[in-house]
N, C-alpha and C positions, 0 to 999 in steps of 0.2 A: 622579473622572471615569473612565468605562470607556471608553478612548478608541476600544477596536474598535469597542462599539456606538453611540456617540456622534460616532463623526466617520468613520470610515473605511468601514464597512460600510452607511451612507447612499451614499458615493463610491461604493465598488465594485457595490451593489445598483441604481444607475443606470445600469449601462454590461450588455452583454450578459454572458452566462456566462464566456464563453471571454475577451475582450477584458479583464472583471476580472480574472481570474486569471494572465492574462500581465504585466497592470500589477502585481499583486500580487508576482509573483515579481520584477521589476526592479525594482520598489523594495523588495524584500529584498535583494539583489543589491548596490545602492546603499550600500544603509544599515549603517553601521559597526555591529557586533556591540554593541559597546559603548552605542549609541543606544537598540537596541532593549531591552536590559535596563532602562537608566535610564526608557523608556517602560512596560513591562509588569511590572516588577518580576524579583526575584528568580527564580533558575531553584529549583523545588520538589524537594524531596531524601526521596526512600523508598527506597535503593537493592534493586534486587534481579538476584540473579546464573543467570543461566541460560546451557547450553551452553556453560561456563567464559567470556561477559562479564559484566562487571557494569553494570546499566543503572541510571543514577542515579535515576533514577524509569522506573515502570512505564509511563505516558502515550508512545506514539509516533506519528511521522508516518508514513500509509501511502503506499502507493505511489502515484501519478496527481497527484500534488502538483506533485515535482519532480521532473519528466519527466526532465530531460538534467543534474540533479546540480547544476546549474546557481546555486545559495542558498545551499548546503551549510552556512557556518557559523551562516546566518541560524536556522535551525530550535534551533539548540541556544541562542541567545541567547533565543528567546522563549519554551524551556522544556521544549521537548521530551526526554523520556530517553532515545530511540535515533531514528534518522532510517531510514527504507527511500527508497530512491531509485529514477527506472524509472517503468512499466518500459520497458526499453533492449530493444531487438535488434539480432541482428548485423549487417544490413541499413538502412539510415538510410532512413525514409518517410514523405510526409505525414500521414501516417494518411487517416481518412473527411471526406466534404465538408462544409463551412461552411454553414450550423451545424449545431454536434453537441452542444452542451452547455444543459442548457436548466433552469431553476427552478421550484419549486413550494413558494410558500412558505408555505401554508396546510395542505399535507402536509409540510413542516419536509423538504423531499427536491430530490435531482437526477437528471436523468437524462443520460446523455452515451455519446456512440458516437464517441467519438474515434478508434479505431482507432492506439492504440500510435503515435502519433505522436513523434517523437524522431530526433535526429541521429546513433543508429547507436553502434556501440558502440565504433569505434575513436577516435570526437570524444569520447564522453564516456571512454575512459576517458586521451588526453590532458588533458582539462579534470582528471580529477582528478591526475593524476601531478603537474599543474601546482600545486595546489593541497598536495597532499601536501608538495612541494619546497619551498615558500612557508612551512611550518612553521604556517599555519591551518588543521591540520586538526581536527576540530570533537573535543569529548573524552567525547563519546555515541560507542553502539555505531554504527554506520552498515549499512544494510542496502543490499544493490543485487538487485533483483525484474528476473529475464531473464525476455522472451519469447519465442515464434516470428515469425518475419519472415513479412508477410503473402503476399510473393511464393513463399514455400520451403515446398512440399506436404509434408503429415502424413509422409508417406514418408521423410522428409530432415532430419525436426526433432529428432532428437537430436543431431546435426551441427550443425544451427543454433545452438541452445542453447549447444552445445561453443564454437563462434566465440565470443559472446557470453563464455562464462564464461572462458575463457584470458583475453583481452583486459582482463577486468576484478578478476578473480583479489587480484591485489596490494593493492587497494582496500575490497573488502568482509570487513565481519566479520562477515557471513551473508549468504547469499543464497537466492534464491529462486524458486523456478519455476511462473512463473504459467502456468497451462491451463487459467485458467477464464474469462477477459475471454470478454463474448458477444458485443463489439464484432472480434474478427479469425476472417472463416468458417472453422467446422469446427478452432476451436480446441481447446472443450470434449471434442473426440472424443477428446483426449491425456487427459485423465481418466481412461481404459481403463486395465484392469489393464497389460494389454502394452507397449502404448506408454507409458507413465508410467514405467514400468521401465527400458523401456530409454534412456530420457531419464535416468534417477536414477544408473542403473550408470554410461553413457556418462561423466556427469561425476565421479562417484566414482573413475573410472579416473583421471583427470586429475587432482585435489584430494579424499583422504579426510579429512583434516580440516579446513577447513573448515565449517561447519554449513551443513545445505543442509535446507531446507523447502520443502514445496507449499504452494500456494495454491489453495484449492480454491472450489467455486459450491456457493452455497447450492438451487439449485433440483435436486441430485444425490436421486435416493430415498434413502430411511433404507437402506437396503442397499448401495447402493454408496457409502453416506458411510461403512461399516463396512469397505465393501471398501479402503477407498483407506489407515484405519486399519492394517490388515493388513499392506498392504500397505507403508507407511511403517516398521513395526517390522520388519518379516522384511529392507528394506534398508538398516535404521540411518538412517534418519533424523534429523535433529538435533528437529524439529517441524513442527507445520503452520502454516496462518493459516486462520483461519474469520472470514470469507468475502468472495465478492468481491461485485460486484452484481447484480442480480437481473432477471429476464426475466419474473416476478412483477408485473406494472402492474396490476395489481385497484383500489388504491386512487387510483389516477389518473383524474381526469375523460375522459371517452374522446372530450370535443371540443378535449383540449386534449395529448392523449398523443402520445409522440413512441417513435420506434425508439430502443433505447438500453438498456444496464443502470441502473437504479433503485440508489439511497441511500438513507440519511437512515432517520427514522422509520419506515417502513413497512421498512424491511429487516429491522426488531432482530431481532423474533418469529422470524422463521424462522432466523436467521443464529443467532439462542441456541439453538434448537434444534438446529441442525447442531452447534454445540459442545457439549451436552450429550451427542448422541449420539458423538460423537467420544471427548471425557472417559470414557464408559461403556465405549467400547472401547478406549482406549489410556490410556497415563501418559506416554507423550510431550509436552512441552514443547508448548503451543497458544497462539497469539497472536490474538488475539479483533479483529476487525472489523467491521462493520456495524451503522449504526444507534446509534452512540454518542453521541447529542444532550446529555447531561447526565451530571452524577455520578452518580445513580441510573441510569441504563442500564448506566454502566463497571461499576459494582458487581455488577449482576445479570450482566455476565460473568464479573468474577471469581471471586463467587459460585456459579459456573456450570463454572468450572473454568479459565479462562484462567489463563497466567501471564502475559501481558503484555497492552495494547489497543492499538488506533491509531485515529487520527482521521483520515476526510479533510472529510466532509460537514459533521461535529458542530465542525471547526475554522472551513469558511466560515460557516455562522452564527455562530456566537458568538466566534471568537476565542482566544486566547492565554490567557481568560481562564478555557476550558473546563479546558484540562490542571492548573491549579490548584483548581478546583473539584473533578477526581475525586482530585489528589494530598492534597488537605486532610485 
């Protein structure tokens, strides 16, 4: 029996976007580590070591899952080989109004404008110290993806960030600097040479060794996805992530289209491109996102040049059941 597809994601696909996915994390939350194995099986073993960790399998969870860290050891009992957590800023905020997250499941996709919602980065990083102390801490690499605080202008957001990364520091075994959400205004503009810099330095001054990665938007021209390459080697960067969501809704019925970055199926195409080109100009370390619906999609990233993938979209359809399919 495939109990995701058979019992649970009937559950969750009856209730709205947003309302499953909070059930979903409380009953991870809930449920002993040990349950969720005896249910899903086996955690899948292809280790591979990148930025001196070792990640027991290549399959990860990406960020917008588990907003405030909040499951932590759940993700590694269902399979996952490194967890990214986030993303967090240093400013605790609703995010954008209800609703924001919304289904399309004849395009295998989502769309959502959540706007970085999360309790801030001083809660989440007691919840994990808490956690740390407790001796469950989960024995995947764990990743923690910082934003910018919706209220702190472009001006200000290398300092934002900086809160963010001090506070959480002790916790993460890479981190990550998202600038590409299209859901918080005038995000994308940190994409700039300049400003991405002085974000990358700022926290470099703080923690040089730690691994520290962008996240970048797939809707960036072929040039400035070159430029952003450049730009990641000349400040030592540990890697990047390709890609976040997409402001791309072509394949969305347009009486049924919502404001929001795009997933799922419709994202792969371009999101492989941006990593191909990426591959083409760097040897930096890339962890592949977007569009990941099956083992054949993970492959033609890896294929493509990734050394790692993550799942968020390709996880709520099919389940627990995906990361063993691309680990097979």
């Amino acid at each position: 029996m495939n109990l995701y597809h058979q019992l649970l994601r009937p559950l969750f696909f009856r209730l709205p976007a947003e309302a499953a996915h909070n059930l979903a994390i409380l009953g991870l939350r809930l449920t002993p580590p040990y349950l969720l194995r005896a249910a899903f099986g086996a955690t899948p073993q292809k280790p591979t070591k990148l930025f001196g960790l070792t990640f027991p399998n290549p399959v990860g969870l990406a960020a917008g899952m588990d907003k405030n860290a909040s499951a932590l050891r759940a993700w590694e009992a269902l399979g996952f080989g490194f967890v990214e957590v986030g993303t967090i800023t240093a400013l605790a905020q609703p995010g954008n109004p209800k609703p924001r997250c919304f289904r399309y499941l004849s395009q295998q996709a989502l769309i959502n404008r959540m706007g970085f919602n999360n309790a801030g980065a001083s809660v989440a990083a007691e919840r994990l110290a808490r956690q740390k102390a407790s001796g469950r801490w989960p024995r995947v690499p764990v990743g923690i993806n910082i934003g910018k605080s919706k209220l702190t202008p472009n001006e200000q957001a290398a300092s934002d960030y900086a809160t963010s990364y001090k506070l959480l520091l002790p916790f993460g075994d890479y981190f990550v600097v998202n600038v590409s959400s299209p859901n918080t205004p005038n995000l994308r503009a940190l994409q700039d040479r300049d400003s991405l810099a002085e974000i990358i330095r700022t926290l470099k001054r703080i923690n040089n060794i730690k691994p520290l990665l962008v996240k970048i938007a797939p809707d960036l021209t072929d040039e400035a996805v070159r430029d952003i390459a450049a730009l990641a080697e000349s400040e030592h960067l540990a890697g990047l992530i390709a890609t976040n969501t997409t402001l791309d809704h072509s394949s969305v019925p347009k009486d049924s289209d919502q404001l929001g970055g795009l997933s799922g199926t419709p994202l792969l195409q371009r999101s492989t491109e941006v990593l191909r080109i990426l591959r083409s100009a760097t040897d930096l370390p890339i962890i592949a996102s977007g569009g990941i619906m099956d083992a054949a999609s993970a492959h033609e990233k890896l294929e493509a040049g990734a050394n790692l993938v993550q799942l968020y979209t390709g996880f709520v359809y099919h389940g627990p059941e995906l990361i063993r399919d691309i680990v097979a």
